[in-house]
C-alpha positions, -999 to 999 in steps of 0.1 A, spaced: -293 147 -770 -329 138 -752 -328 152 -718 -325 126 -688 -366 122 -688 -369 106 -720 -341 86 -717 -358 70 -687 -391 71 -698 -380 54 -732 -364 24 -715 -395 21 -688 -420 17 -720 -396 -12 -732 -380 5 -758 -344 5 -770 -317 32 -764 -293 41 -788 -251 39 -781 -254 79 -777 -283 75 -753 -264 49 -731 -228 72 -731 -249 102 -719 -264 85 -691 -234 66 -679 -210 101 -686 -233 120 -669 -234 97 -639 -197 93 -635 -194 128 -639 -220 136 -612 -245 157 -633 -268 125 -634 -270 124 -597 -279 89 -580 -316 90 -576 -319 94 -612 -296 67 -624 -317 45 -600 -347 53 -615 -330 41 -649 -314 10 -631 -355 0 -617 -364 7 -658 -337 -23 -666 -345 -41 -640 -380 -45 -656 -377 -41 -692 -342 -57 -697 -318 -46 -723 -314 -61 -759 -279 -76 -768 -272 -41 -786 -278 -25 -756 -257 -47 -730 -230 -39 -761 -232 -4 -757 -235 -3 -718 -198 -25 -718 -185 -3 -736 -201 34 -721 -184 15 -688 -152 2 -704 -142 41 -718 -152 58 -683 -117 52 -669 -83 37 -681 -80 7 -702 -44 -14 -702 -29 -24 -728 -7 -57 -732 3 -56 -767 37 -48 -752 33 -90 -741 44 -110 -764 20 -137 -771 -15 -142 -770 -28 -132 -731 -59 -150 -720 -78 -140 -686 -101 -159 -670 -128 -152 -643 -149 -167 -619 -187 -154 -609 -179 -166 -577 -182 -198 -554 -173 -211 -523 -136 -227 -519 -133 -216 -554 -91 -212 -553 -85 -223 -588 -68 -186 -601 -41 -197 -575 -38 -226 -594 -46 -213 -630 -17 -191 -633 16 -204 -627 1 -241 -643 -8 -218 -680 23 -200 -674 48 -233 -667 32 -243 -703 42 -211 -719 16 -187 -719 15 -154 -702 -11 -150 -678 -15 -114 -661 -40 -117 -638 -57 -83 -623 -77 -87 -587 -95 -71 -563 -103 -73 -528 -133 -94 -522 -163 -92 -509 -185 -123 -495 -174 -156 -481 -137 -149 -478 -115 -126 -496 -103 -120 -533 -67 -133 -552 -54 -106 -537 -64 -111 -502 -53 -148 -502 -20 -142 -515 -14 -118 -483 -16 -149 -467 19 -150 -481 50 -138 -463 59 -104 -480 39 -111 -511 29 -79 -527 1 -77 -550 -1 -32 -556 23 -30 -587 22 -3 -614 18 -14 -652 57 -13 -659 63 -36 -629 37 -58 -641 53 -60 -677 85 -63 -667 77 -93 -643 53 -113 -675 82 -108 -697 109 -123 -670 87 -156 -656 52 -155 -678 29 -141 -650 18 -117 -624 -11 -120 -599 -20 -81 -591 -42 -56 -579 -60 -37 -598 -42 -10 -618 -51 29 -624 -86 42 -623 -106 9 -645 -140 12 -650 -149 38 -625 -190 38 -639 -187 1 -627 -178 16 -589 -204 37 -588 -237 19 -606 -227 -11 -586 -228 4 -557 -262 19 -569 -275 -13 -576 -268 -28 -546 -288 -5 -522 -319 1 -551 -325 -37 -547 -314 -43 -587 -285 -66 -583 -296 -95 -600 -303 -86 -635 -286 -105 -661 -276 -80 -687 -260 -53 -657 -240 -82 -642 -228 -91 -678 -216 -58 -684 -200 -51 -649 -179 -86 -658 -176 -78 -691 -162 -44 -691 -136 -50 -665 -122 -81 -684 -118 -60 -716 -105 -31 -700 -78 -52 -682 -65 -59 -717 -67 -96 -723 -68 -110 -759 -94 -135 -748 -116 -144 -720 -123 -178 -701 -158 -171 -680 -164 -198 -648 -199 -196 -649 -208 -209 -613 -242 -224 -608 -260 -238 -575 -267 -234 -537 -232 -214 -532 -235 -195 -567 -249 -164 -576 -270 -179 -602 -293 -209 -583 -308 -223 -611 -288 -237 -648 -310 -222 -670 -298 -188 -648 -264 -196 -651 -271 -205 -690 -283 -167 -699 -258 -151 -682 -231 -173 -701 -249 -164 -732 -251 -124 -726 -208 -126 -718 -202 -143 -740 -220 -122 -772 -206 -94 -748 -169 -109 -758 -179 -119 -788 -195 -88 -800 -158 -65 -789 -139 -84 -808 -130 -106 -777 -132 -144 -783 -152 -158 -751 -158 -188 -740 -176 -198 -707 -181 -230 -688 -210 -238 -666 -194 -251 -635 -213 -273 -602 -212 -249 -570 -236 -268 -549 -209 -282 -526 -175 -259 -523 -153 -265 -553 -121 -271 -528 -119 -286 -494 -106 -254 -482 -129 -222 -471 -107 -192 -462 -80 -174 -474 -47 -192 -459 -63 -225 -459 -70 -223 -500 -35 -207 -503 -22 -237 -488 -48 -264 -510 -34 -245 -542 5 -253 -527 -9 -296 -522 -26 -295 -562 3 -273 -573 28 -301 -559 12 -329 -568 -3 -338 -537 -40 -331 -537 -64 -343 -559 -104 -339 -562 -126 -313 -580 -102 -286 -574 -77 -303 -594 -100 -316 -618 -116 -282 -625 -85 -264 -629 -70 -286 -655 -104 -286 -674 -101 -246 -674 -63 -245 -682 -65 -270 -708 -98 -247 -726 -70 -212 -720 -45 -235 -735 -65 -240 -764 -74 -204 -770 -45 -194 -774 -34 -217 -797 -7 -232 -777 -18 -270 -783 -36 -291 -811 -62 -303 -789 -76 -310 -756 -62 -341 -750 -26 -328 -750 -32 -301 -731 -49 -319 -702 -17 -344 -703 6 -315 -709 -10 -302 -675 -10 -330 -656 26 -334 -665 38 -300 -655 25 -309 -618 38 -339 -616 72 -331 -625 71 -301 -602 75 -277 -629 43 -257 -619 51 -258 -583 84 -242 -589 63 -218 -612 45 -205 -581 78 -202 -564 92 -180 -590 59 -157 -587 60 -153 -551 100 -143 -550 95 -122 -582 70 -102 -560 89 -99 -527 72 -131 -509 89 -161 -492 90 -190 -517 100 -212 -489 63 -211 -483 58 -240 -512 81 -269 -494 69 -255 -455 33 -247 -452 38 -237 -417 50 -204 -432 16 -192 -437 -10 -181 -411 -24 -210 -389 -52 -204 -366 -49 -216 -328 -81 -236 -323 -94 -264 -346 -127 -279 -337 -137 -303 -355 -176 -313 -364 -188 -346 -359 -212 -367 -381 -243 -371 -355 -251 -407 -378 -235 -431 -398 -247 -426 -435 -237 -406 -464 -231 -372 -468 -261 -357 -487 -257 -327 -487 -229 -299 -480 -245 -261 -488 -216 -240 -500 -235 -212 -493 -242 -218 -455 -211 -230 -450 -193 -199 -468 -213 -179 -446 -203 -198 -418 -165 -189 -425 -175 -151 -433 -184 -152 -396 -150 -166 -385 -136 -134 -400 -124 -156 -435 -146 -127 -456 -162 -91 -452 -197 -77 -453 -185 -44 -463 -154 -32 -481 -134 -18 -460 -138 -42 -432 -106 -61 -420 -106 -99 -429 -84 -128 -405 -62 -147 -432 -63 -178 -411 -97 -190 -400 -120 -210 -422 -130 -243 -428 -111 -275 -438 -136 -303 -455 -126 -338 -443 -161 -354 -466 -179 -344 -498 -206 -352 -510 -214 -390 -521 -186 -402 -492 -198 -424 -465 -196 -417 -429 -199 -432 -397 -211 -415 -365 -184 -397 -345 -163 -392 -372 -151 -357 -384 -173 -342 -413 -149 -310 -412 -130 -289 -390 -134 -251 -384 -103 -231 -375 -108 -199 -360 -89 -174 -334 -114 -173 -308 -145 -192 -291 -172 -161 -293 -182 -168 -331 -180 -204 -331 -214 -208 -321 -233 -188 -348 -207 -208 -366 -216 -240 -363 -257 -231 -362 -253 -225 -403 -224 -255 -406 -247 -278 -386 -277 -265 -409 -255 -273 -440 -247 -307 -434 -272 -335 -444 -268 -374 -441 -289 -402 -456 -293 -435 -453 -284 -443 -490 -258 -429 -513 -268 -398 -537 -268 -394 -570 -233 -379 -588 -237 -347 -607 -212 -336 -635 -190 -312 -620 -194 -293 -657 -225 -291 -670 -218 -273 -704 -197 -252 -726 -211 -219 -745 -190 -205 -773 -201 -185 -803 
């Protein structure tokens, strides 16, 4: 095996590595004799010279075989896992997973704590009375095969090389390279066992990926990722300009996933989660086309059967199911302050990434990982874009526990916000599909 030197000096001179060259580095890393200013100095290399598809193949799977891997052949069924790149008031797993599982297939769904705007599927289901999300792999099983799903926390020791390089990414300033964020997705979606992957590929002011033809490549790179393991992937390329749901924080989208689940909410939220149910619907074969699976769907919440779905997940795993008929069960905060339009108009313009930041400051997300987050503050949308306004009237309301952060608050809300005279153009809420 080439020592570390040539390894790195190979990949700065553009060159390709080889599968052996890629498990020694990422080995040596996780095992500590690759120590961190080394790795970086391969990481800067990347950054520059890229990786080829062969390569972003070989890095997955260097990552995937660092730690445990799960294994749901014990599931009956085909399992299909989706995951988001991230967004702002993007609440659709909530949704997602008791709606594919009321139309019989078995989701298990594997989360982490967040980091960002407000926190991760786990995080937002602790708005739930005595919901638990830390199960072990039999639990997990045992609760797919009784009721078709499980929303938990990550299992076991997965990916451990994605830990650590991420970590050394994010202070060496080489975050945002395609082919690294591919594989840190990648590798943790095929090491959590699913049979196939459904990618939300986010794009816009609130997105990780500003531009389409951005959001496009990435798509591209998971995708041949999947494809390339034996893992049929499909991804959509989803609007994040505006937030995808009314609600910004963790109660508050708990509660907008209760309204959709029940029947009583509609808008993008709903409109994006049956687009991405109906496409897991489809790969796993459960119906003949897209058509009947967006009106199988559409049924299941109408009829209440998803609803009830939910209810079954949050008793199977010790919460309060009462919190689906009374919404008052979950965390409320004590002071709502609502923001007024300063014109009449329309609404322009609504920056999900200002206005995520906005609730991070509320206490709705964390900067670091250990930080505590407050379950009820946030945001609650009362416009969207394209709706008209009149001056005075409420644009949106921020709910938080105390007065000291609403000003730096409502700085970035106010800076989010823009209304004009005339009404905007509508943009497609998906803007394409990538499959191989």
């Amino acid at each position: 095996m080439k020592a570390y030197y040539d390894i790195v000096l190979k990949k700065r001179n553009g060159r390709e590595l080889t599968r052996e060259e890629i498990n020694y580095l990422i080995n040596g890393f996780v095992s500590g004799s690759i120590p961190d200013y080394q790795m970086a100095a391969w990481a800067m290399a990347v950054y520059f010279q890229g990786l080829s598809e062969e390569e972003t193949i070989y890095l997955t799977e260097a990552m995937i075989n660092s730690g445990d891997t799960v294994d749901l052949s014990p599931i009956p069924g085909c399992k299909v896992d989706k995951h988001s790149t991230g967004g702002v008031a993007d609440t659709a797993t909530l949704i997602l997973v008791p709606l594919v599982a009321a139309a019989g297939v078995s989701v298990v769904k594997m989360s982490g704590r967040g980091l960002g705007h407000t926190g991760g599927t786990s995080d937002k289901l602790k708005s739930i009375p005595g919901f638990c999300t830390d199960l072990d792999i039999d639990t997990i099983f045992k609760l797919v095969r009784k009721s078709g799903a499980v929303m938990a926390g990550q299992t076991g020791n997965l990916v451990p090389a994605d830990k650590k390089l991420y970590a050394l990414r994010d202070v060496t300033a080489t975050v945002d390279i395609i082919p690294l964020i591919a594989s840190s997705v990648m590798s943790k979606k095929i090491a959590a066992g699913a049979d196939k992957i459904l990618l939300d590929v986010k794009v816009g002011k609130g997105a990780f990926m500003k531009t389409r033809e951005q959001a496009m490549e990435l798509a591209r790179t998971m995708v041949k990722i999947g494809t390339g393991m034996n893992r049929e992937t499909v991804a959509l390329i989803t609007n994040m300009d505006q937030p995808l749901g009314n609600a910004i924080g963790n109660a508050l989208e708990v509660k907008e996933a209760i309204l959709i689940l029940r029947g009583d909410l509609k808008g993008d939220l709903y409109d994006l989660s049956i687009e991405l149910a109906a496409e897991m619907l489809l790969m796993a074969k459960a119906v003949r086309c897209r058509i009947e699976a967006k009106s199988l769907l559409k049924g299941l919440i109408e009829d209440g059967k998803a609803a009830e779905k939910f209810a079954e997940i949050i008793e199977n795993q010790g919460g309060n199911p009462a919190v689906i008929e009374d919404l008052s069960l979950l965390p409320n905060a004590p002071l709502v302050t609502p923001v007024l339009a300063s014109e009449d108009g329309y609404i322009w313009e609504l920056d999900a990434e200002k206005l995520g930041r906005a609730a991070m400051i509320l206490g709705a997300g964390r900067e670091y990982k250990e930080q505590e987050i407050l379950l009820e503050v946030g945001i609650i949308l009362n416009k969207r874009i394209g709706d008209e306004v009149n001056g005075g009237e409420s644009i949106l309301d921020i709910h938080s526990v105390n007065p000291y952060n609403l000003d730096a608050a409502f700085e970035l809300i106010s800076e989010a916000i823009k209304i004009k005279a005339e009404k905007p153009q509508k943009y497609p809420l998906i803007f394409d599909r990538i499959a191989e």
